[in-house]
C-alpha positions in Angstrom: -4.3 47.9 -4.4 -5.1 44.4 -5.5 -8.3 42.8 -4.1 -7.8 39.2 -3.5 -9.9 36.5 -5.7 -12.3 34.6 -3.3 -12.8 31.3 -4.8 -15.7 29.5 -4.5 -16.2 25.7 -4.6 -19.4 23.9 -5.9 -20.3 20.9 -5.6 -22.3 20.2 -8.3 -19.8 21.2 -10.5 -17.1 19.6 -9.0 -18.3 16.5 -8.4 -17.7 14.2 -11.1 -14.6 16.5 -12.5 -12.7 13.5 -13.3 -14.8 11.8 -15.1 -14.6 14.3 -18.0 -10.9 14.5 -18.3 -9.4 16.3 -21.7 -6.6 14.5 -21.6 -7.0 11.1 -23.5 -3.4 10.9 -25.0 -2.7 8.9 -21.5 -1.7 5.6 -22.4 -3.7 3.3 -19.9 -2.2 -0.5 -20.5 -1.2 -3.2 -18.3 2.6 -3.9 -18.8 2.2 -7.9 -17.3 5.9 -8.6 -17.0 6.0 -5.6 -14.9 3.6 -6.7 -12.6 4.3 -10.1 -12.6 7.4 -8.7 -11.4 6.0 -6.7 -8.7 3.3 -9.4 -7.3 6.6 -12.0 -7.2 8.9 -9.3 -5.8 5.7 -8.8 -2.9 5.2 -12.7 -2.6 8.5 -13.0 -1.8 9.1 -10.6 0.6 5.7 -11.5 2.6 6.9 -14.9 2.8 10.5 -13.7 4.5 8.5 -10.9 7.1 6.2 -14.7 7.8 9.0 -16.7 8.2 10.6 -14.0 10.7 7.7 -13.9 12.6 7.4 -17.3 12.9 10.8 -17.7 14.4 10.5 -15.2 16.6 7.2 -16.2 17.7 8.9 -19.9 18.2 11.9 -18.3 20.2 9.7 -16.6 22.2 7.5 -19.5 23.4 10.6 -21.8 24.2 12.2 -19.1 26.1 9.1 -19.1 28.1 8.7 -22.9 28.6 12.4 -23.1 29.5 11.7 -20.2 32.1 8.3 -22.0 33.3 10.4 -25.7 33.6 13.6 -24.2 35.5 11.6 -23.0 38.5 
């Protein structure tokens, strides 16, 4: 019969693991078209989720004051 492996975790030692990473083969440059792309792509759609909001917001308040005048 096998006896299972405890594993033990230290601090220490892990701490700062990632720091000393072996693999340095990762390439870690900035492609700016890309994210120009994604910033304009996000710019764009906060501005449409704002503009909704707005509206609603707007609708809201004159169905309101058109309740509030009629009675």
């Amino acid at each position: 019969m096998k006896i299972k492996e405890q594993v033990v975790f230290d601090i220490r030692e892990e701490k700062f693991r990632y720091l000393h990473r072996q693999d340095k083969d990762k390439n870690n440059k900035v492609d700016m078209v890309e994210l120009n792309k994604r910033l304009n792509q996000l710019k764009k759609n906060n501005f449409y989720v704002n503009a909704k909001i707005t509206i609603a917001s707007i609708l809201c308040l004159t169905v309101v004051i058109m309740i509030s005048l009629k009675i």
